[in-house]
C-alpha positions as a Python dict, from the first residue, in 0.01 Angstrom:
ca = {
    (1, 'X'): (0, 0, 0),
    (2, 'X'): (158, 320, -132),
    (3, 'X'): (10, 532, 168),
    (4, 'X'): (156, 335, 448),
    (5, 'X'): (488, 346, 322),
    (6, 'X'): (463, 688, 217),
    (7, 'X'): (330, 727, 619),
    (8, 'X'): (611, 485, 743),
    (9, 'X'): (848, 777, 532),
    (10, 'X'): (736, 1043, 686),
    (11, 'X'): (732, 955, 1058),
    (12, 'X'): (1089, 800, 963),
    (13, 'X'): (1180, 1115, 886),
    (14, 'X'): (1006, 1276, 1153),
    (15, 'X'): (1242, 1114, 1376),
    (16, 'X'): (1532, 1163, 1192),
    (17, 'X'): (1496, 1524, 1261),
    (18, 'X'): (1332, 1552, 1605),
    (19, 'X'): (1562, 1740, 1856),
    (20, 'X'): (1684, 1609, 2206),
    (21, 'X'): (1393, 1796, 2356),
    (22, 'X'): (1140, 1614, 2164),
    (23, 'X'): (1292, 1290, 2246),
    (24, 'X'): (1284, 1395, 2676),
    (25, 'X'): (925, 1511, 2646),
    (26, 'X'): (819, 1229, 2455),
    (27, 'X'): (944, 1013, 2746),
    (28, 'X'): (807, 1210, 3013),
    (29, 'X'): (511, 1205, 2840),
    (30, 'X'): (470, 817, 2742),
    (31, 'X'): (395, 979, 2418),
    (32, 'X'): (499, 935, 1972),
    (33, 'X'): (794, 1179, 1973),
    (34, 'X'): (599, 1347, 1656),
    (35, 'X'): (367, 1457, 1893),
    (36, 'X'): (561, 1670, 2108),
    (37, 'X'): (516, 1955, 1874),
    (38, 'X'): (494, 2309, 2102),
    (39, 'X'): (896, 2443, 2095),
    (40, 'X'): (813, 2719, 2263),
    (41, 'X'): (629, 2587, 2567),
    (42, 'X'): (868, 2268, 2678),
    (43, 'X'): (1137, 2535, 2617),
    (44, 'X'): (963, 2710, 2816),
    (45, 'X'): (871, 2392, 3136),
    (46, 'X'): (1243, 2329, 3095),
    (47, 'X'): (1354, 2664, 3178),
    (48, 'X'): (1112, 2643, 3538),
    (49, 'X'): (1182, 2298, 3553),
    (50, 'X'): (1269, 2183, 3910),
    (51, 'X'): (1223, 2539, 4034),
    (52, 'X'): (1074, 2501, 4410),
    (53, 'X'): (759, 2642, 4528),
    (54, 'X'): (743, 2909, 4699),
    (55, 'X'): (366, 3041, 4840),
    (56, 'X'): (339, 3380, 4676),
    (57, 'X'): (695, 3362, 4496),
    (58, 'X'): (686, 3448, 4107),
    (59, 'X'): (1075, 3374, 4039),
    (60, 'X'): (1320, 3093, 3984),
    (61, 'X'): (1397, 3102, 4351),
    (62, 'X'): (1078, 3011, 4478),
    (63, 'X'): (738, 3021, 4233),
    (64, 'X'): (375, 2937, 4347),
    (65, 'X'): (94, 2733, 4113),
    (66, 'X'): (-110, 2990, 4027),
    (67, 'X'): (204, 3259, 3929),
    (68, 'X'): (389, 2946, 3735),
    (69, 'X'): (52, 2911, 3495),
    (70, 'X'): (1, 3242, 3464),
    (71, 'X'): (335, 3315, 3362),
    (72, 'X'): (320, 2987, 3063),
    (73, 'X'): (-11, 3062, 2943),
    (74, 'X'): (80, 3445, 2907),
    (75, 'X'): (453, 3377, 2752),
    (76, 'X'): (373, 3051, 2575),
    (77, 'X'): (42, 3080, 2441),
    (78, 'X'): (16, 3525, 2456),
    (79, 'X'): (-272, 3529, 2689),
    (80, 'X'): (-308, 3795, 2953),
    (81, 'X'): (-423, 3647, 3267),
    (82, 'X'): (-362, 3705, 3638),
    (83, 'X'): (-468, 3603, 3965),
    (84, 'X'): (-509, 3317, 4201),
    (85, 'X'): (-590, 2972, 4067),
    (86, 'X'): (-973, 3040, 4167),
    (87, 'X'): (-907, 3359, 3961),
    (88, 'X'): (-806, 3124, 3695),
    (89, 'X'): (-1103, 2911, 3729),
    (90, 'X'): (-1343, 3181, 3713),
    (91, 'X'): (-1165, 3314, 3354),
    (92, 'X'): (-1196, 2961, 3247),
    (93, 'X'): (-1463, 2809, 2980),
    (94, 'X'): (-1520, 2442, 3199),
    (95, 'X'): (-1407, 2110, 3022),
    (96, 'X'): (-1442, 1750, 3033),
    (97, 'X'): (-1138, 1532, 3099),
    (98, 'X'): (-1157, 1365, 2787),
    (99, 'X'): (-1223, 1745, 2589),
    (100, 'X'): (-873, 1896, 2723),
    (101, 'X'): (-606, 2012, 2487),
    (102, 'X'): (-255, 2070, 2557),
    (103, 'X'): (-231, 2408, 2703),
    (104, 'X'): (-604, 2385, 2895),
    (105, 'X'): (-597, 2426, 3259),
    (106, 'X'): (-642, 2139, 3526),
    (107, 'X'): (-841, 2252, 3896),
    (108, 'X'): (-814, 2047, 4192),
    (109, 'X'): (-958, 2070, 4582),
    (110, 'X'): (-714, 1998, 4793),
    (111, 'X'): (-857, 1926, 5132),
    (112, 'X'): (-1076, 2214, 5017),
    (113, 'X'): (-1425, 2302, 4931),
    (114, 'X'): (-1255, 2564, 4675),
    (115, 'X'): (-1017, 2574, 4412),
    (116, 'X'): (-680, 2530, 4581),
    (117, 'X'): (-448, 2419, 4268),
    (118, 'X'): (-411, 2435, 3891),
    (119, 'X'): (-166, 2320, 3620),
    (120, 'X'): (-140, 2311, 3269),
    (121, 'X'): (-264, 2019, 3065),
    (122, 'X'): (-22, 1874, 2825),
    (123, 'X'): (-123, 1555, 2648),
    (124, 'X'): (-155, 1180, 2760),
    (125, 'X'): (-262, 1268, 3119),
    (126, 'X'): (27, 1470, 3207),
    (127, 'X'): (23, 1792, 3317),
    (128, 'X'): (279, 2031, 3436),
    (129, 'X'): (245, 2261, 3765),
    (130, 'X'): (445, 2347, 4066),
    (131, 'X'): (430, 2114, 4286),
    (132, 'X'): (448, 2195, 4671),
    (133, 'X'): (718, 1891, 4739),
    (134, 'X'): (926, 1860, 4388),
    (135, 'X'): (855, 2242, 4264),
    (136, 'X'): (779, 2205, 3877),
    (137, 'X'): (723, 1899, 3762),
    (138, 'X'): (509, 1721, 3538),
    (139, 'X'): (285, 1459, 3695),
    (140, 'X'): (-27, 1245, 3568),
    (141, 'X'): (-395, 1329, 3688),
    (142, 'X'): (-417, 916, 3665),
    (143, 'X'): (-184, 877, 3967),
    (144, 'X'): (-448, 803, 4268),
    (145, 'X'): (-345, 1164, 4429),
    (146, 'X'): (-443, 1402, 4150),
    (147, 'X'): (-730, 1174, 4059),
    (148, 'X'): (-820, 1194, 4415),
    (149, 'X'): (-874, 1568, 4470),
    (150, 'X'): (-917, 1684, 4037),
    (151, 'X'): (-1210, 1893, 4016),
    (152, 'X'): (-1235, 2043, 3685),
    (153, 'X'): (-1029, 2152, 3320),
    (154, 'X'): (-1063, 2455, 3206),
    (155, 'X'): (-1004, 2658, 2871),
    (156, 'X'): (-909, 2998, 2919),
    (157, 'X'): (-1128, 3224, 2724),
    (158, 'X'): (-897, 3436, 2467),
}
């Protein structure tokens, strides 16, 4: 079949030029490195990555949730947005799980009636945020403690 082998090609090629960041991402997100597409933002996760948190911090020293997505949505993907993550929630058009798209944000209640965290979807599950124990970090909503306390994805309206 001419089309598979033309597909077969293409994705060879693909992968002939995909760049070392393609290949970590790809990885960390169990993912076809052709799919990790977005230069700009895991550029942009792996310039914050590791950075601790920091309650109310908005530098590489120290950085809260809420200031880290703020700061990708409004570099990466040119929105202008500010506030708290229930800030964040209240600028955001709700989702379904299964309707989010890399760069839609994730909510979660954490021992909390109200929204008390957010992150950035990325694909596959994975989303990246700063964490209070490993700073930023990219971790799955499927592992039992995000699925435990996720309330709600988000698209932020442009």
């Amino acid at each position: 079949n001419p089309s598979i082998s033309k597909n077969i090609t293409r994705s060879s090629a693909n992968l002939e030029n995909a760049q070392s960041w393609q290949f970590k991402y790809a990885q960390l997100l169990d993912v076809p490195v052709e799919e990790v597409l977005n230069q700009q933002l895991y550029r942009f996760i792996d310039e914050w990555w590791g950075t601790p948190y920091r309650l109310g911090g908005k530098t590489k020293s120290g950085i809260d949730c809420s200031a880290f997505v703020t700061e990708l949505v409004n570099t990466v993907f040119r929105l202008g947005v500010s506030g708290n993550s229930a800030d964040l929630y209240s600028q955001a058009k709700r989702l379904k799980m299964g309707d989010l798209h890399e760069g839609d944000l994730v909510f979660f209640r954490i021992n909390s009636k109200h929204i008390s965290h957010v992150g950035v979807y990325l694909q596959n599950n994975k989303f990246v945020h700063a964490s209070v124990h490993s700073g930023v970090v990219i971790d799955d909503l499927n592992e039992a403690y995000y699925k435990k306390y996720f309330y709600k994805g988000g698209r932020l309206k442009t």
